[in-house]
C-alpha positions in Angstrom: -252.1 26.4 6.2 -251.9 27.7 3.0 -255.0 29.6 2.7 -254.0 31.2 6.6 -250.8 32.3 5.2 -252.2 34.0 1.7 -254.9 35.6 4.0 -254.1 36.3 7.6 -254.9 40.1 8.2 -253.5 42.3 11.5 -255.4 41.3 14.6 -257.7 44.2 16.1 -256.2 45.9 18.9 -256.6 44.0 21.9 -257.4 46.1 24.6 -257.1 43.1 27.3 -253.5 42.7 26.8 -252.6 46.4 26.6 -255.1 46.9 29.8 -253.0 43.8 31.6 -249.3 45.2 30.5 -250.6 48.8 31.8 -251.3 47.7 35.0 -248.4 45.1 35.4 -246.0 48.6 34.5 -247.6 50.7 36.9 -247.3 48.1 39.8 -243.3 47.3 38.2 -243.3 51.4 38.0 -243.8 51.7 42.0 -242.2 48.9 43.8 -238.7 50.8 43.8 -241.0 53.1 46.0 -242.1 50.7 48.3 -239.0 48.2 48.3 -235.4 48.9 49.6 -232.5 49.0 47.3 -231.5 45.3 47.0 -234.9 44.0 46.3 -234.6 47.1 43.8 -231.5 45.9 42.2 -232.7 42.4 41.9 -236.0 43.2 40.3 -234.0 45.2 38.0 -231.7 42.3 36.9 -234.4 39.6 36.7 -236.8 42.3 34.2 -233.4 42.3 31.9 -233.2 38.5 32.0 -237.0 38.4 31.4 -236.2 40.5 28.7 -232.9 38.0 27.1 -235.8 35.1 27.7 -238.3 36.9 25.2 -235.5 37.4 22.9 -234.8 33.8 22.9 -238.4 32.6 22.8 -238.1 34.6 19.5 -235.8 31.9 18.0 -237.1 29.1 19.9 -241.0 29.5 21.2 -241.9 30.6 17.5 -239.5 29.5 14.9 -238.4 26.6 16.6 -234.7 27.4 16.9 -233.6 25.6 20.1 -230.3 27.5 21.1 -228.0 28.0 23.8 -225.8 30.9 22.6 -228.2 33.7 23.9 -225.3 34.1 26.6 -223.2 34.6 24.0 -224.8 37.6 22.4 -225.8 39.2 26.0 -222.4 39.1 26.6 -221.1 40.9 23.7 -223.6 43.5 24.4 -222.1 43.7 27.8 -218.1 43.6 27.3 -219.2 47.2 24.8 -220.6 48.6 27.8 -218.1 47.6 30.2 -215.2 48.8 28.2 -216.8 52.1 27.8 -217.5 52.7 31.6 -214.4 51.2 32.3 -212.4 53.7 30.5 -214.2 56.5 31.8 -213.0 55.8 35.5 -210.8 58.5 36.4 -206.8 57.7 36.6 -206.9 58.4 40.8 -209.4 55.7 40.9 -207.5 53.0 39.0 -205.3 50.9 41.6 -202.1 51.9 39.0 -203.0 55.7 39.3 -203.0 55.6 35.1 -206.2 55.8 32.9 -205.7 52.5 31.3 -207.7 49.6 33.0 -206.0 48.1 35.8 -206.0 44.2 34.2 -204.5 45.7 31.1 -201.6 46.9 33.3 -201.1 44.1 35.0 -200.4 42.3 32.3 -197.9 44.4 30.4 -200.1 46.6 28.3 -198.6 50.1 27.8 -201.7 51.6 25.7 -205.0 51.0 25.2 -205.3 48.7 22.2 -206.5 50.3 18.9 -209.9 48.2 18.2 -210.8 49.0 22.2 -209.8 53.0 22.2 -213.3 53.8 20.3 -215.7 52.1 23.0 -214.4 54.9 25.3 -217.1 57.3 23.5 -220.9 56.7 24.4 -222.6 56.8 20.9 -220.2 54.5 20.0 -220.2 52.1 22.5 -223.8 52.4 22.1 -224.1 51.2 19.0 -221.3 48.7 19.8 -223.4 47.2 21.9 -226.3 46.6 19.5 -224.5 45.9 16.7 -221.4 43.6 18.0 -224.1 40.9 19.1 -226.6 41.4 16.1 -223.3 41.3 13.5 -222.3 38.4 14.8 -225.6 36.6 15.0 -225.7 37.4 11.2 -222.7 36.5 10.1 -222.9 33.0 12.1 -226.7 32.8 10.6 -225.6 33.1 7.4 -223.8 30.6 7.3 -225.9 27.9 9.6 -229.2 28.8 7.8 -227.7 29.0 4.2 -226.1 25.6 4.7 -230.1 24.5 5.5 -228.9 23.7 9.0 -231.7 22.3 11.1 -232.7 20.2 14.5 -230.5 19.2 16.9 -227.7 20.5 14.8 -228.2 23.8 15.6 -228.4 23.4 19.1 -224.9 21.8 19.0 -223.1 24.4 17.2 -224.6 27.2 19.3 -223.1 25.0 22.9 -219.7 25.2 20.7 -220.1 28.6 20.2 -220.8 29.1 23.8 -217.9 26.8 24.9 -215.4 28.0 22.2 -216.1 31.6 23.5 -215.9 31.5 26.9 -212.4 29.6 26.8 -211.4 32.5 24.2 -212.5 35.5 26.2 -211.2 33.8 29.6 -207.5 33.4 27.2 -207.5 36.7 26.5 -206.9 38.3 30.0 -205.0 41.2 28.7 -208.3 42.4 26.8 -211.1 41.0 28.6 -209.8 41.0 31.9 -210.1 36.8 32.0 -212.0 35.0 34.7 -212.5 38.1 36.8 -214.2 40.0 33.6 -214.2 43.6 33.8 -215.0 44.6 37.6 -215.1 48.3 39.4 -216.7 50.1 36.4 -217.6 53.7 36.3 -221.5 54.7 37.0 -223.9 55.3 34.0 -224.2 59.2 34.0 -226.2 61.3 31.3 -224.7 64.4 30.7 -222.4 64.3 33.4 -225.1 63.4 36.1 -225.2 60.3 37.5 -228.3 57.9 36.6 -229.1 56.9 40.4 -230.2 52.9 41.4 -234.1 53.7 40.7 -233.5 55.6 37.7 -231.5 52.5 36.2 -234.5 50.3 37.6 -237.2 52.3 35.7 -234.8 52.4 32.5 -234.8 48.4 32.8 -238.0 48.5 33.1 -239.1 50.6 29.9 -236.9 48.0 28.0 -238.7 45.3 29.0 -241.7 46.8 28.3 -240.5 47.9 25.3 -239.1 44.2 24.2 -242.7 42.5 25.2 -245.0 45.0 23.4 -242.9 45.1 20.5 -242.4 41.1 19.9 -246.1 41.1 20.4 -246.6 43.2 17.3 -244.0 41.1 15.6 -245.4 37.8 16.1 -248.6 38.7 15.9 -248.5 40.2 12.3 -248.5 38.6 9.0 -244.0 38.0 10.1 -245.3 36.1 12.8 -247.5 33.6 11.3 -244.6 33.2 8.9 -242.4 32.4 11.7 -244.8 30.0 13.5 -245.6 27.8 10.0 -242.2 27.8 9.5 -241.6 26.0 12.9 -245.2 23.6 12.1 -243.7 22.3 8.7 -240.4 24.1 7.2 -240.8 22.4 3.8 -244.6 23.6 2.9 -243.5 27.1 3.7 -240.7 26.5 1.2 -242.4 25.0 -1.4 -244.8 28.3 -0.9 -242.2 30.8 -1.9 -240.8 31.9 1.3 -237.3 32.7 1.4 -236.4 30.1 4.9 -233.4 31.0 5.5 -233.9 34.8 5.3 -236.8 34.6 7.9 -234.1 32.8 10.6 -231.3 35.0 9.9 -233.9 38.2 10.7 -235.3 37.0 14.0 -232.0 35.7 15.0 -230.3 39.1 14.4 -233.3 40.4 16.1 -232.9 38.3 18.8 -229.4 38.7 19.7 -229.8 42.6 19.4 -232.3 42.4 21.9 -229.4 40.6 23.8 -227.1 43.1 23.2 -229.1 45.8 24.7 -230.2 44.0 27.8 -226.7 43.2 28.1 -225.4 46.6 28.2 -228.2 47.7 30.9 -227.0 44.6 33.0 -223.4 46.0 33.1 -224.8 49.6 34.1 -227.0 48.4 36.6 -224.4 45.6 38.4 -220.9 47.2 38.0 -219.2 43.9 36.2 -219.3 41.6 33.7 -217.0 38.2 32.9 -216.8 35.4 30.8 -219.2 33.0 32.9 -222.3 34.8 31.4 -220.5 33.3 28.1 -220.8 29.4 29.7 -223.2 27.3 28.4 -224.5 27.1 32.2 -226.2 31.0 31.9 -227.3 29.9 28.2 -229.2 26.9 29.2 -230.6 28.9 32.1 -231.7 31.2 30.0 -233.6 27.7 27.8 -234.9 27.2 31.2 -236.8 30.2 31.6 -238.8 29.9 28.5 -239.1 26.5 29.1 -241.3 26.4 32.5 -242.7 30.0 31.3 -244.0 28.2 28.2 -242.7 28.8 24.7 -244.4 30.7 22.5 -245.8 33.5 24.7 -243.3 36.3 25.3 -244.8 36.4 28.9 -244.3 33.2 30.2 -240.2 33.4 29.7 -240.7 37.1 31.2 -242.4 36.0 34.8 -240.3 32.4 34.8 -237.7 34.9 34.9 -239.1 36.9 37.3 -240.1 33.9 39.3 -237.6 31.9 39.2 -235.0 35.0 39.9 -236.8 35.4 43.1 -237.0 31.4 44.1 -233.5 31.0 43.7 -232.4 34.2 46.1 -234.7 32.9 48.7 -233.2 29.4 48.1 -230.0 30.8 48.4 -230.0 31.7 52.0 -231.5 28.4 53.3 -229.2 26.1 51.1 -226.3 26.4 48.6 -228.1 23.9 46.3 -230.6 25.9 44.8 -230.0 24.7 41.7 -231.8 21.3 42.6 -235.1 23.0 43.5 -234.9 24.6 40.3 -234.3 21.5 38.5 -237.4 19.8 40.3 -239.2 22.9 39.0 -238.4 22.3 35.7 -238.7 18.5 35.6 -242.6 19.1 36.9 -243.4 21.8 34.2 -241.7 19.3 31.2 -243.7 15.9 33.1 -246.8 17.6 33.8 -247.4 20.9 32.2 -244.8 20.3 28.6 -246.8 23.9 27.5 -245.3 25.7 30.5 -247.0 28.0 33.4 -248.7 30.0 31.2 -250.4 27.3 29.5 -252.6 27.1 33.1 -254.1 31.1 32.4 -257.6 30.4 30.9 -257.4 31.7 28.0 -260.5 33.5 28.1 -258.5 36.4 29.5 -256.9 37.3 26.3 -253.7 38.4 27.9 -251.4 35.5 26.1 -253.2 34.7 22.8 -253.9 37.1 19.4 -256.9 37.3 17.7 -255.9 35.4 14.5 -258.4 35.8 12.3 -257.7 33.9 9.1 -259.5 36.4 5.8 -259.9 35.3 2.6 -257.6 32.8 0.0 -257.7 35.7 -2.3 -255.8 38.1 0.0 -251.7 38.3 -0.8 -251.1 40.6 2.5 -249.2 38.2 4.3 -247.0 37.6 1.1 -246.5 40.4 0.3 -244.8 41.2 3.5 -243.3 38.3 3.5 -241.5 39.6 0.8 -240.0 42.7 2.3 -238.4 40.6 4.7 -236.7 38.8 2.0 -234.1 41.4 0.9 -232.2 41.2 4.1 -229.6 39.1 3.5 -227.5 42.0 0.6 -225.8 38.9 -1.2 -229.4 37.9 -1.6 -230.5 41.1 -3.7 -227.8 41.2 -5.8 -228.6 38.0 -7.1 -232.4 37.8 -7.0 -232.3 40.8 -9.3 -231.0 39.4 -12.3 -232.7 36.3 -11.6 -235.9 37.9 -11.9 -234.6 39.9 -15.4 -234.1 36.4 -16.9 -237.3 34.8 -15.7 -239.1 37.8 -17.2 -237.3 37.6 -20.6 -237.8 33.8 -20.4 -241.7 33.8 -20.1 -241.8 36.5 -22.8 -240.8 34.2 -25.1 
């Protein structure tokens, strides 16, 4: 492990994979074409979820961070959107005839609250969206990761999370709008035109894309073997030099940005959001995804997604428990196939593995960008500096 680590150099480019994601766009590119507007608006929401899934295979398939707050952080990204197409609905359109929200009426509210009023501007609820998911994700993986929480552990403070959450935002009805969430939003509109159904398709679409190619680079640089060695054995990689804890904070900030966004898209594309995408139930369907896709392969959580998305709405209209056909699904893939579907692909095709081609002891590449990712954490660089002053002045002598 220690010689792959000093010496792993970028794979070539694979032409396979970016032959096989071509094609799968063009086909994903079309079908709005070709399909009417609910199968539209269903593929749309299942390529976002595919999306949350490669965000928490992140954590999970390749640092092996089992967690079930990846609701949580899709949510966040979600309420930032809502607010700010909910504030944009005109006042006629409000059941109050007034331009505040109709929930914050109803329960007493006679102006929009101060820390709400700036999400009714689109660069900033833009950025709200990334950055009230990926904030939080740091701050709370600060403190998990610093504290050298590990295992199981983690897995129970992200269901408290989850739980703690949900019963605050559902508390709150005033602000969030409570168990009904925030419903009858205004449409998405660029420049004062309206972004039609396929438009937002194709939007979710390029995201998805966008998420999948880029975690592919990720993982499959120097970062990524980083990230997979630290799942195989935490305490080698420690003993090597490798700032732990600054590696998990990263790829779960990452992670829960990627949340954010597919969040925000969600809200766009389905007119509402509410707490119950906070529940532990949408975080541990989320698990279940990559699960039966197979962890570690961006794909597999992308068409179990996909799949699964499409099982359940034909499930739905033969009987209202679905959910036990998935579970079936997912007790065979755990029994029988623990890698997931994609573990069944030959992999002769290339489309799910990197070339990892380990180079010599002598290189320090993959250290050296190890390093970079180091100085994320600012308390961090404020006291590795001095640090490294004294450590100078102490071999000196």
């Amino acid at each position: 492990m220690t010689q792959a680590l000093s010496g792993i150099q970028p794979s070539t480019f694979p032409k396979k994979r970016a032959i096989g994601v071509g094609i799968g766009f063009l086909i994903f590119a079309i079908f709005p074409l070709i399909m009417g507007e609910f199968q539209t608006s269903l593929t749309a929401k299942l390529l976002l979820f595919g999306a949350l899934a490669i965000s928490l295979d992140l954590v999970w398939g390749f640092t092996g961070i089992l967690s079930f707050a990846q609701g949580v952080f899709f949510t966040l990204g979600a309420y930032a959107m809502a607010y700010y197409l909910k504030l944009n609905v005109s006042a006629e359109a409000n059941n109050y005839g007034v331009a505040l929200p109709d929930f914050m009426v109803w329960n007493g509210l006679e102006q929009l609250p101060w820390f709400i009023a700036p999400l009714q501007y689109f660069p900033i609820a833009m950025i709200a969206m990334v950055l009230f998911p990926a904030g939080f994700a740091y701050i709370i993986g600060w403190f998990i990761f610093h504290s050298r929480v590990s295992g199981v552990y983690i897995t129970i403070i992200s269901l408290a999370i989850s739980s703690a959450l949900t019963t605050f935002f559902v508390s709150q009805q005033a602000y969030t709008g409570g168990t009904n969430g925030i419903t009858d939003v205004a449409p998405l509109s660029f420049f004062g035109a309206e972004i039609p159904l396929i438009g937002l398709y194709w939007l979710s679409l390029v995201f998805t894309t966008a998420v999948l190619v880029g975690t592919w680079w990720l993982t499959e640089s120097n970062f990524g073997l980083i990230l997979r060695s630290i799942k195989e054995n935490e305490r080698r990689i420690s003993f090597l030099g490798y700032d732990i804890a600054s590696y998990k904070i990263f790829i779960w900030t990452v992670s829960a940005g990627i949340a954010g966004i597919a969040g925000g898209l969600f809200v766009a594309l389905n007119q509402f959001i509410s707490p119950v995408y906070l529940a532990v139930s949408f975080g541990t369907q989320v698990v279940i995804w990559v699960a039966i896709g197979g962890r570690g392969t961006l794909i597999g959580p992308l068409a179990a997604a996909l799949i699964l998305g499409q099982v359940q709405n034909y499930a739905e209209q033969v009987t209202q428990d679905w959910q036990l056909i998935v579970g079936v699904l997912l007790l065979v893939v755990v029994l029988f196939i623990p890698n997931g579907l994609m573990s069944l692909i030959p992999k002769t095709l290339n489309f799910i593995q990197g070339n990892r081609k380990a180079a010599t002891a002598n290189s320090s590449s993959g250290y050296l960008q190890a390093q970079l990712i180091d100085w994320i954490t600012p308390l961090q660089k404020l006291i590795k500096l001095p640090l490294k002053m004294l450590s100078k002045q102490f071999f000196r002598r």
